[in-house]
C-alpha positions in Angstrom: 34.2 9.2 -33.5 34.9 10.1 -37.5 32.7 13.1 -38.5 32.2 14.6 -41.9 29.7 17.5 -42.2 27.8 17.8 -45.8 29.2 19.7 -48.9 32.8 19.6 -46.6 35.6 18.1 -48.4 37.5 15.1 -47.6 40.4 16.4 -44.9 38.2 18.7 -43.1 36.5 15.4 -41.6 36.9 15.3 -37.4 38.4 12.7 -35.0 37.1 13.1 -31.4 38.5 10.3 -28.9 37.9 9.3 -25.4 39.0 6.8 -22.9 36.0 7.5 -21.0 38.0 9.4 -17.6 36.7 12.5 -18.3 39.0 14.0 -21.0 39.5 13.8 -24.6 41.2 14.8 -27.9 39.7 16.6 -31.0 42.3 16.3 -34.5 41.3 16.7 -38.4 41.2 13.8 -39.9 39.9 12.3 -43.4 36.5 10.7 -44.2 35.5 9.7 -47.7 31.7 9.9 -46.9 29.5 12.6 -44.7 28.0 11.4 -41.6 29.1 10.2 -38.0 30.8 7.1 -37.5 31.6 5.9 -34.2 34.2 3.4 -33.3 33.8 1.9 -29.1 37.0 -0.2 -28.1 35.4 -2.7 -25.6 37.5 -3.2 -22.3 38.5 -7.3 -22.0 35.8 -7.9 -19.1 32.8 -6.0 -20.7 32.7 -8.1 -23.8 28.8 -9.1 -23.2 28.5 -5.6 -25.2 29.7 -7.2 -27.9 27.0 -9.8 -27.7 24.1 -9.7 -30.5 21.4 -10.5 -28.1 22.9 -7.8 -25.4 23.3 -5.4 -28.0 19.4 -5.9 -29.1 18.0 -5.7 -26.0 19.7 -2.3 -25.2 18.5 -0.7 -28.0 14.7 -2.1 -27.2 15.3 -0.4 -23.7 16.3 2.6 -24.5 16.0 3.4 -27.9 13.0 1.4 -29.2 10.7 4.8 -29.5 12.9 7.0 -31.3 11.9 8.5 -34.8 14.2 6.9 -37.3 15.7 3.1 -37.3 18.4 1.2 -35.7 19.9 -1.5 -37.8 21.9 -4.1 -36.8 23.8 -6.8 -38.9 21.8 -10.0 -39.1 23.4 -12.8 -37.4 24.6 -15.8 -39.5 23.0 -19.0 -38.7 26.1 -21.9 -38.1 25.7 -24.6 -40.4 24.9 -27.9 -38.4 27.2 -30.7 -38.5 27.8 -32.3 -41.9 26.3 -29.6 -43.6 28.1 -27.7 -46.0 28.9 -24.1 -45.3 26.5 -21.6 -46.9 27.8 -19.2 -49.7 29.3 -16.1 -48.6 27.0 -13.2 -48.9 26.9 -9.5 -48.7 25.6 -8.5 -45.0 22.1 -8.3 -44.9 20.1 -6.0 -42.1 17.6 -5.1 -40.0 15.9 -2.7 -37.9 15.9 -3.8 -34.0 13.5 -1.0 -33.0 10.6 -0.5 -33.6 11.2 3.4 -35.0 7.9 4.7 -33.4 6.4 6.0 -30.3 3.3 4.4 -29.8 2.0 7.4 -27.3 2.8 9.8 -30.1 0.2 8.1 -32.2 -3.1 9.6 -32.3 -5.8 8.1 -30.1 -7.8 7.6 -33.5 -5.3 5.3 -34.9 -4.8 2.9 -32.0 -6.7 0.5 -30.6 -7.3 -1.0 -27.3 -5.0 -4.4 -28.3 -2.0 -2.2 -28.8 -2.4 -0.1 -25.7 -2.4 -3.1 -23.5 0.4 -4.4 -25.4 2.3 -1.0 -24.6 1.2 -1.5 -21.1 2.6 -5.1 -20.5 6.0 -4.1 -22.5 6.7 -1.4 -19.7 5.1 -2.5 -16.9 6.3 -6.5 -17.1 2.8 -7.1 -16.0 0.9 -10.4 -17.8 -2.2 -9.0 -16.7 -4.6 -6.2 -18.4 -5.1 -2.8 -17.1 -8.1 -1.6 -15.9 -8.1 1.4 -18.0 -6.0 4.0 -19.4 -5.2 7.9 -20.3 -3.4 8.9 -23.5 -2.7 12.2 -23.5 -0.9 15.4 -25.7 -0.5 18.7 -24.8 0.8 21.9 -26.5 1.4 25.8 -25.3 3.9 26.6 -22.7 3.9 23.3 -21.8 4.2 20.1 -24.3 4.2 16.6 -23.6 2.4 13.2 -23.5 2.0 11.5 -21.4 0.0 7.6 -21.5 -0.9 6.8 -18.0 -2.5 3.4 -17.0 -4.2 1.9 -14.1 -3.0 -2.0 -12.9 -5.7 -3.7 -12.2 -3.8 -6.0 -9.5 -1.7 -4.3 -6.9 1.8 -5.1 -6.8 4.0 -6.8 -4.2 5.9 -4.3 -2.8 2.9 -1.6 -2.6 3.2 -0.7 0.9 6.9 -0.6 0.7 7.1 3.6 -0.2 10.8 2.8 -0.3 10.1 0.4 -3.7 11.4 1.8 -6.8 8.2 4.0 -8.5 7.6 5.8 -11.1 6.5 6.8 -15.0 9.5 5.6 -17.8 10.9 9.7 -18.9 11.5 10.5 -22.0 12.4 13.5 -23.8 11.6 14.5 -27.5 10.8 10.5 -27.6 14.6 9.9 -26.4 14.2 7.9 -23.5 16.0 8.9 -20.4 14.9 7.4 -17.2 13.0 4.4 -15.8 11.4 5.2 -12.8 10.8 8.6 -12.4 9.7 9.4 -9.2 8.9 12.8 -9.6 6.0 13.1 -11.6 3.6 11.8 -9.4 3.0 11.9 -5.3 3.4 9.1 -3.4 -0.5 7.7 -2.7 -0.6 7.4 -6.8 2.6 5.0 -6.8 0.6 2.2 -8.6 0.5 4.2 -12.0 2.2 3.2 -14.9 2.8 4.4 -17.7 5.5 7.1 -19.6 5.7 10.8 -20.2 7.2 12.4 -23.0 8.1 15.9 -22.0 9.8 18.5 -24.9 10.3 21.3 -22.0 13.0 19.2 -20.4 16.9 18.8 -21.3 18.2 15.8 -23.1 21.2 15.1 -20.1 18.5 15.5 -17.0 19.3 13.8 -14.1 17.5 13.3 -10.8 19.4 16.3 -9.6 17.9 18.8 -12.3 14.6 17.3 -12.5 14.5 17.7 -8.5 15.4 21.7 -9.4 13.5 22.1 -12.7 10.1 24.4 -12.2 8.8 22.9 -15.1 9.1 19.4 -13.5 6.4 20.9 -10.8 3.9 21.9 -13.5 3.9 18.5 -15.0 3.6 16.9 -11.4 0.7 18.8 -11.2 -0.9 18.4 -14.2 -0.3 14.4 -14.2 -2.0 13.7 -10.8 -5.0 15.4 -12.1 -5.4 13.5 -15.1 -4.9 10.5 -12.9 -7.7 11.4 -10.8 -9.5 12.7 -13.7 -8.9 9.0 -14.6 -10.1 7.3 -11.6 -13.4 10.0 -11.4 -14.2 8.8 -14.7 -14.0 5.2 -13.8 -16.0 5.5 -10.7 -19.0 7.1 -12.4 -19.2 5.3 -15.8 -17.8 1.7 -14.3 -18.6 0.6 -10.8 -17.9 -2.5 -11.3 -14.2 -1.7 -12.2 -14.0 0.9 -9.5 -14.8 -1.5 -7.1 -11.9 -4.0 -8.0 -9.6 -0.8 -8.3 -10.9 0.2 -4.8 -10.0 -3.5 -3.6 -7.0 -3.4 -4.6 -5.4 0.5 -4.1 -7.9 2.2 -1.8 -5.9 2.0 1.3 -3.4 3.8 -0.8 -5.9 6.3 -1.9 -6.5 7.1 1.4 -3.0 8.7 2.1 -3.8 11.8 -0.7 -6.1 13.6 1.7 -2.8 13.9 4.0 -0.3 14.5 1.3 -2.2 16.3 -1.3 -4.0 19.4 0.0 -4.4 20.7 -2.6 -6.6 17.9 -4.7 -8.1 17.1 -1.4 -11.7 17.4 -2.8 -11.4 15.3 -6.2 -9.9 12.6 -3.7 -12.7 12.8 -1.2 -14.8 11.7 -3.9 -13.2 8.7 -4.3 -13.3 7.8 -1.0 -15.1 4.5 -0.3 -16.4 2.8 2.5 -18.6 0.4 4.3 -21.8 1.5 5.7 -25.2 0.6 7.6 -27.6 1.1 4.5 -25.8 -1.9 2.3 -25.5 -4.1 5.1 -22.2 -6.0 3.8 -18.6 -5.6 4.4 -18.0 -4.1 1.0 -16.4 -0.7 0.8 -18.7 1.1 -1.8 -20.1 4.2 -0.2 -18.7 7.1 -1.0 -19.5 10.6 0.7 -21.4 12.0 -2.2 -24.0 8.9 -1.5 -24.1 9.2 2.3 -24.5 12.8 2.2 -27.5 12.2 -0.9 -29.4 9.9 2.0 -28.9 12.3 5.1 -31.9 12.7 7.1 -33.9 16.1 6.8 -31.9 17.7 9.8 -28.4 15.9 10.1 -25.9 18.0 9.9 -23.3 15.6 10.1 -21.5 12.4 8.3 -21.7 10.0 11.0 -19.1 7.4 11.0 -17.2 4.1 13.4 -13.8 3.1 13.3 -13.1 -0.4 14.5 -10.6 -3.3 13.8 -12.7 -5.6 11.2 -16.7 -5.1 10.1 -18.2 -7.3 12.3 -17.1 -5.3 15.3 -18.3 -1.8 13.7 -21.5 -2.8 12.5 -22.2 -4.6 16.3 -21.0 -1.0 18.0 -23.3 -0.3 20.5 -22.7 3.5 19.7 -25.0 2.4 16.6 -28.0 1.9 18.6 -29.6 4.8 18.0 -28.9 5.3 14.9 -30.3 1.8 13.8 -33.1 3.5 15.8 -33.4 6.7 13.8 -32.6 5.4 10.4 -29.6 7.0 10.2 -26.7 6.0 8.3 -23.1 5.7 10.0 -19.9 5.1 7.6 -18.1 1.9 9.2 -14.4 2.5 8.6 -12.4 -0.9 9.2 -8.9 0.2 7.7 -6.2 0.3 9.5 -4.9 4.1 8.5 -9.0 5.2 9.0 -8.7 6.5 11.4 -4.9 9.1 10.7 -7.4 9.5 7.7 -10.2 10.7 9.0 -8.3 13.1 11.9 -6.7 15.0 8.3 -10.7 15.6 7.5 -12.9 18.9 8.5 -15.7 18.5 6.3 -17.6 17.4 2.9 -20.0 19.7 0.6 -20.3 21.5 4.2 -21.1 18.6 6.7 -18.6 17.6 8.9 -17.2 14.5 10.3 -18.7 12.7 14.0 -17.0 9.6 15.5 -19.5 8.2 17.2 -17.9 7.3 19.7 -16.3 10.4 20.7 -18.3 13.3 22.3 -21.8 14.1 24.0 -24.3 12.6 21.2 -25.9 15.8 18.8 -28.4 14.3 16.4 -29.2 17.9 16.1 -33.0 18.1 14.6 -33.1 14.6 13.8 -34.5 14.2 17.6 -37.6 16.3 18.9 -38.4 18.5 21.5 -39.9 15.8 23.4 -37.1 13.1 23.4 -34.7 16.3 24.3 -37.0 16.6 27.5 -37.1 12.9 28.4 -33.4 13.0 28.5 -32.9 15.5 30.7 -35.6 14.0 33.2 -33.8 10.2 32.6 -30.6 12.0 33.9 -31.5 13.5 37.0 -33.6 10.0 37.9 -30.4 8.4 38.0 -28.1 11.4 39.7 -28.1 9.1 42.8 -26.6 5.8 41.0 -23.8 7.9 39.0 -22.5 9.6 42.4 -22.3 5.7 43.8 -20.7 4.9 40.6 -17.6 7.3 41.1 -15.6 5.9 43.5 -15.9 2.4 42.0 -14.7 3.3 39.0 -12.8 6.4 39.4 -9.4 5.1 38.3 -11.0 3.7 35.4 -12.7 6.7 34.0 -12.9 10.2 33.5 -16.5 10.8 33.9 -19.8 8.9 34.5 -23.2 9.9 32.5 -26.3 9.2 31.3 -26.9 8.9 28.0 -29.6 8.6 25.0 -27.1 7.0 22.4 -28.0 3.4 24.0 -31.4 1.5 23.0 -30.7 -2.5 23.5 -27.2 -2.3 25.8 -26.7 -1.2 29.2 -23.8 0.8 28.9 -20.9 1.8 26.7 -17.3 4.3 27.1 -16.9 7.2 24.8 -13.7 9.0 24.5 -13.2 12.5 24.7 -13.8 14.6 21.4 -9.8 15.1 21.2 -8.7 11.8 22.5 -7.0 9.5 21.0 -9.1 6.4 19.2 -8.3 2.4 20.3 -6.9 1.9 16.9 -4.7 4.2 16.4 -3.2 3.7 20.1 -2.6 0.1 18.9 -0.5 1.1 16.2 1.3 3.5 17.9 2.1 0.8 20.7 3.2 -1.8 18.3 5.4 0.6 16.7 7.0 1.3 20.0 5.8 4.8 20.0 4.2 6.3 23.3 0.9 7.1 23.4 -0.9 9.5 25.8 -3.1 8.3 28.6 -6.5 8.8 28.5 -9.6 7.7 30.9 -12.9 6.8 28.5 -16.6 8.0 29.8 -19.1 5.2 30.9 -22.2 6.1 29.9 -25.2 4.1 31.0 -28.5 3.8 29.3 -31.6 4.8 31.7 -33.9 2.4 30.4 -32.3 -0.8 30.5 -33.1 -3.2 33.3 -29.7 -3.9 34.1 -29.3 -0.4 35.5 -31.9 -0.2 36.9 -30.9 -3.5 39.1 -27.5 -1.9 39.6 -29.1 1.2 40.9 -31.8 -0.5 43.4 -28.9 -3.3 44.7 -28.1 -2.4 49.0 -25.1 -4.4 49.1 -22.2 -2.4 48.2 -19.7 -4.9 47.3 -22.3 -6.6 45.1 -22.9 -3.4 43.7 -19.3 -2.6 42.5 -19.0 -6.6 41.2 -21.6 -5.9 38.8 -20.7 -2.4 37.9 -17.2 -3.5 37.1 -18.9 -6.3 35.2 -20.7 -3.7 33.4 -17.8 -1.9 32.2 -15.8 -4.6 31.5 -18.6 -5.6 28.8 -19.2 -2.3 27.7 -14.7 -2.6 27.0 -15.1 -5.2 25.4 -18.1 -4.5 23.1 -15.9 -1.5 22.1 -13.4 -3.7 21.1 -10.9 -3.1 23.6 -9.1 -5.6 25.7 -9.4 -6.2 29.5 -6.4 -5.5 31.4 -7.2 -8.2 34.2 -9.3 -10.6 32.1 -8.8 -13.0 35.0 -10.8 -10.8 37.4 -13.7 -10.3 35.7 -14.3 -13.8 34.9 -14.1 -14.1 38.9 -16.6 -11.3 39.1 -19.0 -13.0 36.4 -18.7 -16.7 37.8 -19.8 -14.9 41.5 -22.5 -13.3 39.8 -23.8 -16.7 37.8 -23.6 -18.4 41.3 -25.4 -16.3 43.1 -28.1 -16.0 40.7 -28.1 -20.0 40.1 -28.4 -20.4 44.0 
C-alpha cells in the first residue's frame, strides 16, 4: 500500500507491505499524487480474484451500500472472428455499486417496488413479503434497521441449527451475513439488515456475543418485530392468517423463550375453536376471552393429535351443552406450550381433560345438587367397578362433564397429557407412569345396564368394553386391541342370540 497524505510533499509518501502471516513492514517511500493506492500480489491458485465477474460480485456483497463509488475498468469486448480489432482507447469506467443504502433513505422517498426489490436482493427469495418495517433511530442508541416478514416459510425452518439471521452492517460498511444475535430464536424467519453506528468496524461473533449494546438492539428489534406482526394482525387478517399458516408453530416457542414479551406474543396466539366450527387456527385469546360466558372464569381448551379428534372429545359435551367455547389445540408443541402458560387478562388456562370439572357460576345451584345425588345413586356400581379395573386406573367417578357418551378418562391436574407422552416416547425419552380416572356419566343407559347386570363376568366384559371406548375416544391406543375385539364380538353375540 503507497500512501500520500494532503499538502505532504513527494518523499514523505508511506510503503506498508504484508504477506498476509501476521507481520509487516512500514518504509518512506515516494508518491507523485495524494491518496491511497493499494497493490495485492495474487497467489498462483487464487487467480479467480483476478476475475472481472468475481471481482464484481464481491463488491455487490459487501460493499454495494457504502456512501461513495467503486469503479472498476470496463471490460473490452473481443472482436469476433474476421473482424478487425477496434481502436485502442483510453480506459473507460464504471461504478459496480450501487453507492447508496437503500434503508438509509427516508421512508417518504421509497416506494413499495424498491422495498421488495431490497427484499429479494438479500433474502434470494422470488416471492413478495408480506410486509415490512423500516426503521431509524437516534440518542444513545443509533441504527436502522429494515426488517421484513416472508410470506412462505423456508425449508429448513425447524432446523434451529440452520444458518439465521439479519445481514450487519456498520456505519453502512457491511460486516456480516447472518447475524444471529439480534433476534431470538422463535423470530428466525425475519429478514432483513441492521445498520448499527454503536458497534466497531472489526466485530466479530466473539465481541458482538460480549457487546452490551448488542443486547439493547436485541431487545429493541424483537419488539419492532412484534410491533410488526400486532399491526398486521389487526389491520390485515387476511395476511395474518397466511403468516399464521405458515410460522405460527414457530411463534409458539416465544412464550417459553421470551419471558419477558410474553404478553405481546400471547396476542398473537391463534387457534382453532368450537364457535367457528372449522379447522382453521384464527382465534386468538383476546376473542375467546371477548365471548366468555357471564361467570367463566376460565379459557377452556383440548389438546389432541388432528381437529377431528378435538372437536369429537367427549370432554366437550358439556360445553356444546352450555354454550361455552373450548380452544381446540391440534399442534404438536400445544401442549409444552400451554404447560409455559398461567393466565391471560386474568383468566387462566383448563385442559379439559385434566381435573374435577369447575364451570364455576356457569352451572346453578340446582344442577350442583343433582350431581351430588347422581353420585351417591351409583356409589354401589363404582365400588364393583374397582377391582375390575384397578390396574387400569387411578380412580373411578361420577361425573357431570358427559351428556351423549357413557364414559370418558381424565388425567390428573399434574399429569402428563397423551401427546406429549408420545413425543417423549418417540424421542426415546422416558416418560412417567400414570393411571387416568374413568368417569361415567349417570344418565346414560349404558350405565345404567352395567350397573343393573348379576353376572359378574358379563359385568367386567362390558365395563372393560366401556373403557376401552372411552381410550379410544380420547385418542389413545389399546394396549391389547385383540382382546377387546373378543370382548365386543361376545357381547354382539349374545345380544344377536
Amino acid at each position: 500500500m503507497f500512501s500520500r497524505r494532503a499538502g505532504a510533499a513527494v518523499t514523505d509518501a508511506v510503503h506498508w507491505s504484508s504477506r498476509g502471516e501476521g507481520d509487516f513492514t512500514i518504509e518512506p517511500t515516494e508518491k507523485a499524487g495524494r491518496g491511497t493506492r493499494i497493490v495485492l500480489h495474487l497467489k498462483d491458485a487464487e487467480s479467480e480474484f483476478a476475475d472481472g465477474y468475481r471481482l464484481r460480485s464481491l463488491v455487490r456483497k459487501y460493499s454495494d451500500h457504502i456512501a461513495f463509488p467503486v469503479l472498476m475498468e470496463k471490460e473490452a469486448v473481443e472482436p469476433e472472428e474476421g473482424e478487425e480489432s477496434a481502436e485502442v482507447k483510453a480506459p473507460e469506467f464504471e461504478s459496480v455499486n450501487s453507492a447508496t443504502a437503500l434503508w438509509t433513505r427516508s421512508k417518504s422517498d421509497l416506494n413499495d417496488a424498491e422495498y421488495q426489490e431490497f427484499y429479494k436482493h438479500i433474502s434470494h427469495d422470488f416471492a413478495e413479503p408480506l410486509t415490512w418495517s423500516h426503521n431509524k433511530v437516534e440518542g444513545n442508541l443509533e441504527y436502522t434497521s429494515l426488517l421484513y416478514l416472508p410470506g412462505h416459510a423456508p425449508f429448513d425452518l425447524w432446523n434451529r441449527e440452520a444458518p439465521r439471521g439479519l445481514k450487519l452492517y456498520v456505519q453502512r460498511v457491511f460486516i456480516m451475513d447472518q447475524a444471529d444475535q439480534f433476534l431470538p430464536l422463535y423470530l428466525r424467519f425475519i429478514k432483513g439488515v441492521v445498520d448499527s453506528n454503536n458497534l466497531s468496524l472489526n466485530v466479530s461473533r466473539e465481541i458482538l456475543q460480549k457487546d452490551p449494546n448488542v443486547d439493547k438492539l436485541r431487545s429493541a428489534l424483537t419488539k419492532r418485530v412484534l410491533d410488526m406482526l400486532s399491526k398486521l394482525a389487526k389491520n390485515d387478517a387476511e395476511k395474518y392468517a397466511s403468516f399464521w399458516k405458515e410460522f405460527g408453530q414457530v411463534i409458539k416457542e416465544g412464550p417459553a423463550e421470551d419471558y419477558a414479551n410474553r404478553d405481546k406474543i400471547l396476542k398473537l396466539l391463534r387457534f382453532a375453536s368450537t364457535h367457528t366450527g372449522n379447522a382453521e387456527q384464527s382465534v386468538g385469546f383476546e376473542d375467546y376471552v371477548s365471548r366468555m360466558k357471564e361467570g367463566q372464569e376460565k379459557i377452556f381448551y383440548v389438546v389432541a393429535d388432528n381437529y377431528n379428534t378435538a372437536k369429537n372429545s367427549p370432554h366437550l359435551e358439556i360445553f356444546r351443552k352450555k354454550g361455552i367455547e373450548v380452544l381446540l389445540l391440534t399442534d404438536r408443541i400445544d401442549e409444552w406450550m400451554m404447560s409455559q402458560l398461567f393466565d391471560f387478562d386474568g383468566k387462566s388456562f383448563q385442559d379439559v381433560t385434566k381435573g374435577e370439572l369447575n364451570l364455576g357460576e356457569v352451572e346453578t345451584e340446582e344442577e350442583k345438587q343433582q350431581q351430588e345425588e347422581s353420585a351417591k345413586v351409583l356409589e354401589g356400581l363404582l365400588e364393583r367397578l374397582k377391582p375390575v379395573l384397578d390396574a387400569r386406573v387411578s380412580d373411578i367417578r361420577v361425573t357431570h362433564r358427559l351428556t351423549d357418551s357413557p364414559a370418558c378418562l381424565v388425567l390428573g391436574d399434574y399429569d402428563m397429557g397423551a401427546q406429549m407422552r408420545r413425543i417423549m416416547e418417540a424421542a426415546g425419552q422416558p416418560v412417567p407412569e400414570n393411571k387416568p380416572i374413568f368417569e361415567l356419566n349417570p344418565e346414560h343407559p349404558l350405565i345404567t345396564k352395567l350397573d343393573q347386570e348379576p353376572d359378574e363376568a358379563r359385568f367386567a366384559d362390558l365395563a372393560l368394553v366401556l373403557f376401552d371406548q372411552a381410550d379410544l375416544a380420547a385418542g389413545g391406543q389399546l394396549d391389547d386391541p385383540t382382546a377387546y375385539i373378543a370382548r365386543l364380538n361376545k357381547l354382539l353375540l349374545e345380544l344377536s342370540a
